[in-house]
C-alpha positions, -999 to 999 in steps of 0.1 A, spaced: 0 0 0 10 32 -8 23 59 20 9 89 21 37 114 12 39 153 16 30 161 -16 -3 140 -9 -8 163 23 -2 195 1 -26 183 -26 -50 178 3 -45 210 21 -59 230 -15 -87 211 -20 -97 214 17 -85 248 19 -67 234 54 -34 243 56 -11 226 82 12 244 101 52 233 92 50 216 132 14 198 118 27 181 90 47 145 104 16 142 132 -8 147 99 6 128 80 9 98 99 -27 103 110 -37 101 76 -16 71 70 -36 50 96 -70 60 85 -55 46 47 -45 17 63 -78 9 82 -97 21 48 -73 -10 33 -85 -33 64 -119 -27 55 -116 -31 20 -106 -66 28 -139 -74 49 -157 -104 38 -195 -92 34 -212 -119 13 -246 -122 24 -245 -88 42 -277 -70 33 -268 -33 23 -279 -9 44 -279 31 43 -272 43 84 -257 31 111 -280 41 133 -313 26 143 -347 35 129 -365 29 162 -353 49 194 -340 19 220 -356 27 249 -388 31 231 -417 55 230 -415 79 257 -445 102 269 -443 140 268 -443 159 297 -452 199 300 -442 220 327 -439 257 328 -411 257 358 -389 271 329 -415 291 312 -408 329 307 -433 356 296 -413 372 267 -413 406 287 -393 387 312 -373 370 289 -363 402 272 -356 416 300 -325 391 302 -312 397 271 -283 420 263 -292 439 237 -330 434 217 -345 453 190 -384 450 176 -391 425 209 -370 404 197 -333 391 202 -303 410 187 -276 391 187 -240 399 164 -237 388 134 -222 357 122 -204 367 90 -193 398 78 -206 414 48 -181 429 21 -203 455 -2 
């Protein structure tokens, strides 16, 4: 099996737009490395008669059903609950923004 060199790392970093830093690059690499080799290990899996499947997880919640319960210990009128908040506009929420805006 192929290792996976630096200039397999660099290749990486531009399509993910993730660089490494220089101190990154041996602990990357060898991470990498091990997830190639246990792709390789699980390439090698016998699955004859293994019925496909498309999650991982199960359909059913395991601890089954579970009832609803409502309880207004936490509930806040929204004049209280505005109250609490740092800054608010409209009654609602202001919060900053997320991304910057280049106009």
């Amino acid at each position: 099996m192929k290792s996976f060199s630096l200039e397999d790392l660099r290749h990486l970093e531009k399509l993910a737009s993730l660089p490494c830093k220089p101190e990154e690059v041996d602990s990357v690499r060898t991470a990498l490395e091990q997830v190639l080799i246990y792709i390789h290990q699980l390439q090698n899996v016998d699955t004859e008669g293994v019925d496909p499947t498309f999650s991982v997880l199960p359909l059913e919640c395991v601890q089954g059903p579970q009832e609803d319960h409502v309880s207004d210990l936490l509930a806040l009128t929204r004049k209280a609950f505005l109250s609490q908040a740092p800054d608010q506009i409209g009654g609602l929420v202001r919060v900053p923004p997320l991304f910057e805006t280049t106009m």
